[in-house]
N, C-alpha and C positions, 0 to 999 in steps of 0.2 A: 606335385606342381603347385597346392597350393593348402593352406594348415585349414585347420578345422577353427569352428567358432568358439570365441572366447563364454564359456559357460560365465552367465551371471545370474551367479544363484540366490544375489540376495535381491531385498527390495532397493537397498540403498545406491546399489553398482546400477541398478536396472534404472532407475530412478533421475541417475546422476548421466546415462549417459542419452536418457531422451529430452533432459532440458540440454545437453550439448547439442544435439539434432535442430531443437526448436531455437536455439539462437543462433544457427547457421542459418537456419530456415528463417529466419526474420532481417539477418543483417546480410545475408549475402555470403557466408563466409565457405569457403571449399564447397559453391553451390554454382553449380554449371545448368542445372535445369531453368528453363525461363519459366516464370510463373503464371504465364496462361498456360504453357502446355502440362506444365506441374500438373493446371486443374482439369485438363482436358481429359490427363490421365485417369485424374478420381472418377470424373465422369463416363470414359466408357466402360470403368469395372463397374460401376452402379449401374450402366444398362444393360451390361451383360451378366451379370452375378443374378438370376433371377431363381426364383424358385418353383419348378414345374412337377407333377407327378407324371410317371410314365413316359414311356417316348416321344418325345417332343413332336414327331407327323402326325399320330394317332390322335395327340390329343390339342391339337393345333387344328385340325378335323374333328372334333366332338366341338371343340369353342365356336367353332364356324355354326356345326348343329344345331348347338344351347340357343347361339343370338337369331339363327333363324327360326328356332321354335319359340323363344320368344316375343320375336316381334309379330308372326303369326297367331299369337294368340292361342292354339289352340292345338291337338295333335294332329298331324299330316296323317294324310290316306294314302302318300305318292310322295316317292323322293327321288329325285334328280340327282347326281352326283358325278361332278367331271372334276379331273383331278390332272396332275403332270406327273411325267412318267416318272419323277423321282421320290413325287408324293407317292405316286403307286408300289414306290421299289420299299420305302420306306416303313411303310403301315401294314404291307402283305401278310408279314411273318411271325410277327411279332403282338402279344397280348397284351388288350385292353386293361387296364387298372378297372378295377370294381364293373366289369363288364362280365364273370360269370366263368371268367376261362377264354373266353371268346376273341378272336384275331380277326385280324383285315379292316378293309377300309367301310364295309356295312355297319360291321362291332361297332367300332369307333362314333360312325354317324347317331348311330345307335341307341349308344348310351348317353352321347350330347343332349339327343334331343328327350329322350326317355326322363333324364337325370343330370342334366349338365345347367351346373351355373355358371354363367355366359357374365357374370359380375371378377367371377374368381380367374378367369382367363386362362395359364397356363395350369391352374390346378381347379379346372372343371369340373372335374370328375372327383372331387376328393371329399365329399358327402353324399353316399351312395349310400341306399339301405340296402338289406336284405330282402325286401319286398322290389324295391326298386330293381334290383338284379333278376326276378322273377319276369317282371314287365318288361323289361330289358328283351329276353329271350321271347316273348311274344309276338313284342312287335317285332324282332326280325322274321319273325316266323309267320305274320299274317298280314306285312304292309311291303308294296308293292315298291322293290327299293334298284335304283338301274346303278353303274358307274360306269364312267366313260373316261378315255384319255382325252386330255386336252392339247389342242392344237396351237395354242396360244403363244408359245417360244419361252415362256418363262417357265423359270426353272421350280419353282416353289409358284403351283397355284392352285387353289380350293374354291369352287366354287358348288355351291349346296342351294337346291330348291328344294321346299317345302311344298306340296299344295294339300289342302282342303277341297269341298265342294264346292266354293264359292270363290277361297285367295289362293296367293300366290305370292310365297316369299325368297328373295334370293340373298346369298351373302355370299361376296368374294374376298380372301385374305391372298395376298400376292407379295414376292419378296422375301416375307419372314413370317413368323410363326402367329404373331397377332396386329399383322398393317392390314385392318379391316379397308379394304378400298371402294366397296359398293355394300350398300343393303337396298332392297326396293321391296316395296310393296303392291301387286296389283300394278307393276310396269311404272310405278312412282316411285323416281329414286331418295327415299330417304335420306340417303350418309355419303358422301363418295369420297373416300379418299386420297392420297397420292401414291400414284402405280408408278413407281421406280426401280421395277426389277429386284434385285437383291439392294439395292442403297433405300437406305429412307435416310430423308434430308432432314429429319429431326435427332438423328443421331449424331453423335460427338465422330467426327472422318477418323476411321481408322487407320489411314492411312500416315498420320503422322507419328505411328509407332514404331519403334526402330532398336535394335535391341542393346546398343550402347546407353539410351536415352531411358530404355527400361531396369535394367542393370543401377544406374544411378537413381532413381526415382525411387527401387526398392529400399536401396539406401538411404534415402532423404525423409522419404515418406515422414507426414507426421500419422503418427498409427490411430487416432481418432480419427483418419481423415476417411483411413478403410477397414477402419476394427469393426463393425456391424456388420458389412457383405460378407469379409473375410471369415469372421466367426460362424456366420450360418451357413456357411459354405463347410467348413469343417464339422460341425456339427449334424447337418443333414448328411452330406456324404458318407462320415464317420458311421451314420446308422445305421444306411442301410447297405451300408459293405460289410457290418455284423450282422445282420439278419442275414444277409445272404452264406455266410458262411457258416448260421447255425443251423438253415436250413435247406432243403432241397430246392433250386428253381434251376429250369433250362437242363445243360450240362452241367453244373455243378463246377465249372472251371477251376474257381477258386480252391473250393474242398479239394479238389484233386492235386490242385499243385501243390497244397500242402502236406497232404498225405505223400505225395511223389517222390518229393524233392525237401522236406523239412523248414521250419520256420525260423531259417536266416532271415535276417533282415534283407536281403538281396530277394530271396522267392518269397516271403511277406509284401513285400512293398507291391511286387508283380500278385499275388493270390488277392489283397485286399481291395485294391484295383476292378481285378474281375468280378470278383463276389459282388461288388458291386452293381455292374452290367447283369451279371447273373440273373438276380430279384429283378431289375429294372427291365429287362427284357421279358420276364416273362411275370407281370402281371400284379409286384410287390408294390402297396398302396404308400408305399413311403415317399416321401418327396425326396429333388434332389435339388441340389442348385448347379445350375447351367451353365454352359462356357462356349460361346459362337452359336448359342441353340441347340448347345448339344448339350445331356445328363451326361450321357458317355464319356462325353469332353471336359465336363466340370468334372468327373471323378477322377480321370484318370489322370487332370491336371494337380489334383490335391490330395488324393489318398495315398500313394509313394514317397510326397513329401512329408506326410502326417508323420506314415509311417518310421522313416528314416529319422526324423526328428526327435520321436520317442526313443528310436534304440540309441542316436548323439548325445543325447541329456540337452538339448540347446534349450533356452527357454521361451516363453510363448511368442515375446515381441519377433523374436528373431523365424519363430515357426510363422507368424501372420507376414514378413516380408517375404520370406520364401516363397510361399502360397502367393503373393501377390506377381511374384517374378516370373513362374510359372504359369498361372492365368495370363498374363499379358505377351508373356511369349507366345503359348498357344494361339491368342487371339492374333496376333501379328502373321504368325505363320498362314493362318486359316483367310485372311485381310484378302490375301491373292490371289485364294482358290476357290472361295466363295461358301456360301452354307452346305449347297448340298453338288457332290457331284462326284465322279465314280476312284476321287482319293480317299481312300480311309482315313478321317478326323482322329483316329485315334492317335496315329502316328504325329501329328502335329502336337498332340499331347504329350505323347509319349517323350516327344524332344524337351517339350514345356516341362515337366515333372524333373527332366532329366537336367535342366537348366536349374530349378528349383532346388534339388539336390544339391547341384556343386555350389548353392550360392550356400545352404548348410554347413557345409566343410571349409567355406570361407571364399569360397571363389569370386574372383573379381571377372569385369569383363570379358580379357584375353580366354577365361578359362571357361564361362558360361560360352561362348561364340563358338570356342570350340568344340567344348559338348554336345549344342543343337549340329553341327555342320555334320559333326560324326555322325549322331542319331538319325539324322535327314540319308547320310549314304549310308545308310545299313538296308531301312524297310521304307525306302519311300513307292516301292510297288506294289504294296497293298491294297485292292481294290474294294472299293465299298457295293454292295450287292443288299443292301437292304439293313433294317437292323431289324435284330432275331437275335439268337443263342451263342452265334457265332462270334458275338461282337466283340462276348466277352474273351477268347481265347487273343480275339489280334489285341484286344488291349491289353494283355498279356504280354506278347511280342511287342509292342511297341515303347513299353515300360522296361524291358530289356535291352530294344534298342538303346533308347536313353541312357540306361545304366551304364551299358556297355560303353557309348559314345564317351562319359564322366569317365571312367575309369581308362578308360585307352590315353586322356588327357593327363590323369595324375598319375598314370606310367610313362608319360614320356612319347607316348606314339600318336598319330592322328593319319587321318584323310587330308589330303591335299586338294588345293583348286588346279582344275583340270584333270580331277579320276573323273569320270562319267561327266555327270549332270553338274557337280562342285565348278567352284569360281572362285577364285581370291576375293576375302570379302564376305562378309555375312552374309549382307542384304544381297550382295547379288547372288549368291547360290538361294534365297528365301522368293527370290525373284525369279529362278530358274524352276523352283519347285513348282510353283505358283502358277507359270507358262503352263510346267509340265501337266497339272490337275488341268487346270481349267480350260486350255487350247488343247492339248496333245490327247488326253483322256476322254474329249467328247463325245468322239464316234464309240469308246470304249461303254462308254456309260449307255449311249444306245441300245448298245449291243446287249450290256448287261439287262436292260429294261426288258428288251423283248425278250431275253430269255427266262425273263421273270414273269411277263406278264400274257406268255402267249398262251396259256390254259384260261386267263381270264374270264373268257366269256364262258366257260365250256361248262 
C-alpha cells in the first residue's frame, strides 16, 4: 500500500532536499501546519525527551529523598513515607539503580537520601560509589522507615518526611515525576508548588496533538529544530538495549527472543525493544530517555524504529523524522489515559514504533492511522501491574502488535470502525481507548493495587 523511502545516500541529494523543506518552511509552500502549533510541537518533545536512570516511580521517589535530605541538613533517625497506590504498584518490584540489588519503595527512599543528588533530578542516583552502596544497606538496616498509602485521590503522589532529633522535613511531588508542590521545614512551608493532578500548567497542552498534524510536522520538521533530543534519545536507548542483550538482567527477554525465533528484522526490532526494559528494570545504571515518564516508553518508541532503519538503509535525517513521529504518537495516545494507570504504556508505544515504521517504508497519513488503529485492536487489554521483569515481555507484544497492525495495511486488510472498541476516525477510536484506560480501567487498577500491595505491611 505504500513504497519505501527514497535512499539518499549522498550529501549532495540529502543536502538539496532539506534546503527544499527550509523554503517551504519559510514561505509557506505545501505547509499546512500553523506556526505556533509547529512550535508547540518542538516544545513538548523537548519536555518530554528527558533523560532519566532507572524506573522513573523509584527514582522520582529517591529525588523526593535527596531534596528532603537536603534541605534537612543532616541524616534522618525517622522516615515517613505515604505514597499512591500506583506509586506503590510501580516501585514494588522492580530494582533500584546503584542501590545494592535492592527494590521497593524503602530502597528507593533510601538511596535518595543515602546518595541522591536532588540537583540532577531524574538521574539522582547516577553518582553512587561503592562505599555509598555499603551505607545504603545500613541505613535501611538501622533507621526507623514506615510507608503508608495515600488517601489523597491523586494518582502520582510522593510525599517523604525526614525527621531528626530536633526537625522536621517534608517534600510532596504530585502529578508527575518532579512537580515539587510542597517542601516545609519545622511546619514552615519553604516552596509550594501548583497541585494540578496529572496537568501542570507550565507544560505545552497536549492535547493539541493529533495524528494528521503529527504525520505532517514529521515531514516538515526542520531537523535542527529536534536533532539534539532526537539524537540522545537514540543513542541512550541504543545503549542500553546492547547491554541488555550482552548481558544477563531480569528474564532475559531479549536474549531469548533471539535465540528463539532468530534475528530477522521483525524479532530484532521486538528483542531490542526488550533488552532494553530488561537492564532498566532490573538495576542497569545506564540512562534512558523518556517518553510520557516512561524509560519503557521512550525505548520502546524508538528502538524498533532504530532497528528497522538500519536493516532499510534509509538515512539518518529520515531515521530522526521517524523517531519523532513515533514519540509523538505515543505521547498523543498516552494525552487521554494519563501517566500512570492500569493500561499498559507499552502498548501505546507499541502503536507509536508501529507508526514510526510505516512512516520508513514511506507511509503517508492514510497509512500511519491505519497502523496505530490496527495496533490499538490487537493488545489494547494489557494491564499494567507494576513495573518489574515483566515489562519487558509485553513490550515485546506490543512492538508486534504494531508491526502486525503495519503489515496488515500493506497487505491490503485492516480493522474496521465499529469491531469492538474501534470508531471511524483516528482520533475517535484514540478517544475511545483513552475513556477505556482511564474511566473503564479504574476499578481495575484498584483491584490491581490491592493485590499488590496486600502483604504490604506484613
Amino acid at each position: 500500500m505504500f513504497d519505501r523511502h527514497v535512499k539518499y545516500d549522498n550529501y549532495l541529494t540529502s543536502f538539496i532536499l532539506k534546503v527544499i523543506l527550509k523554503i517551504e518552511y519559510i514561505f509557506g509552500l505545501n505547509y499546512t501546519m500553523d506556526k505556533v502549533l509547529y512550535n508547540s510541537y518542538v516544545k513538548i518533545l523537548k519536555e518530554e525527551l528527558l533523560p532519566a536512570m532507572g524506573c522513573t516511580e523509584p527514582i522520582s521517589l529517591a529525588y523526593a529523598a535527596a531534596l528532603a535530605r537536603k534541605t534537612l541538613g543532616t541524616m534522618p533517625n525517622k522516615v515517613d513515607i505515604t505514597v499512591s497506590g500506583n506509586i506503590l504498584k510501580n516501585v514494588k518490584s522492580v530494582i533500584v539503580p546503584n542501590s545494592g540489588g535492592q527494590k521497593g519503595v524503602k530502597a528507593a527512599a533510601a538511596t535518595g537520601i543515602v546518595a541522591g543528588d536532588p540537583d540532577k533530578k531524574l538521574q539522582v542516583l547516577s553518582e553512587v560509589s561503592d562505599n555509598d552502596k555499603l551505607k545504603i544497606k545500613e541505613f535501611l538496616d538501622n533507621t526507623d522507615m514506615t510507608v503508608s498509602q495515600s488517601n489523597s485521590g491523586c494518582v502520582f503522589d510522593i510525599v517523604i518526611t525526614l525527621k531528626n532529633n530536633k526537625d522536621s522535613v517534608t517534600v510532596r511531588i504530585e502529578g508527575h515525576h518532579t512537580n515539587v508542590v510542597e517542601i516545609s521545614k519545622n511546619d514552615v512551608k519553604l516552596h509550594v508548588g501548583s497541585v494540578t493532578n496529572e496537568k501542570d500548567t507550565s507544560l505545552t497542552d497536549r492535547t493539541i496533538l493529533n495524528v494528521k498534524d503529527i504525520v505532517e510536522f514529521a515531514n516538515i520538521v526542520d531537523i535542527d529544530d529536534i536533532k539534539e533530543v532526537i539524537e540522545r534519545q537514540i543513542n541512550y536507548n541504543t545503549a542500553i538495549a546492547e547491554e541488555g542483550l550482552k548481558n544477563d538482567y531480569g528474564a532475559s527477554v531479549g536474549k531469548v527472543l533471539l535465540k528463539a525465533f532468530g534475528d530477522n528484522v521483525h524479532n530484532k526490532a521486538k528483542a531490542t525493544a526488550a533488552a532494553g526494559s530488561d537492564a532498566r528494570m532490573n538495576g542497569c545504571s545506564l540512562p534512558v530517555v523518556i517518553v510520557s515518564g516512561s524509560g519503557n516508553q521512550g525505548m520502546t518508541a524508538s528502538l524498533p524504529v532504530i532497528v528497522y532503519a538500519k536493516e532499510l538503509g534509509v538515512n539518518h535525517e529520515t531515521l530522526l523524522r521517524a523517531v519523532t513521529l513515533s514519540d509523538l504518537v505515543t505521547i498523543h495516545l498516552k494525552t487521554g489515559i494519563g501517566r500512570l494507570s492500569a493500561y499498559c504504556g507499552a502498548v501505546s508505544a507499541g502503536a507509536g514504533a508501529g507508526a514510526g515504521i510505516t512512516y520508513l517504508y514511506g507511509g503517508k497519513f492514510d497509512d500511519v492511522a491505519h497502523t496505530v488503529v490496527n495496533a490499538l485492536a490487537i493488545d489494547s487489554g494489557i494491564i499494567c501491574d507494576g513495573a518489574k521483569s515483566s515489562c519487558a515481555a509485553k513490550i515485546a507484544s506490543a512492538v508486534e502488535a504494531g508491526l502486525l497492525g503495519m503489515e496488515m495495511y500493506r497487505n491490503g486488510t485492516q480493522f474496521y470502525g465499529g469491531d469492538g472498541i474501534l470508531e471511524t476516525g483516528i482520533e475517535n477510536t484514540i478517544d475511545n481507548v483513552g475513556s477505556l484506560a482511564r474511566v473503564g480501567m479504574k476499578e481495575t487498577d484498584e483491584e490491581i493495587i490491592r493485590l499488590m500491595i496486600k502483604n504490604l505491611s506484613k
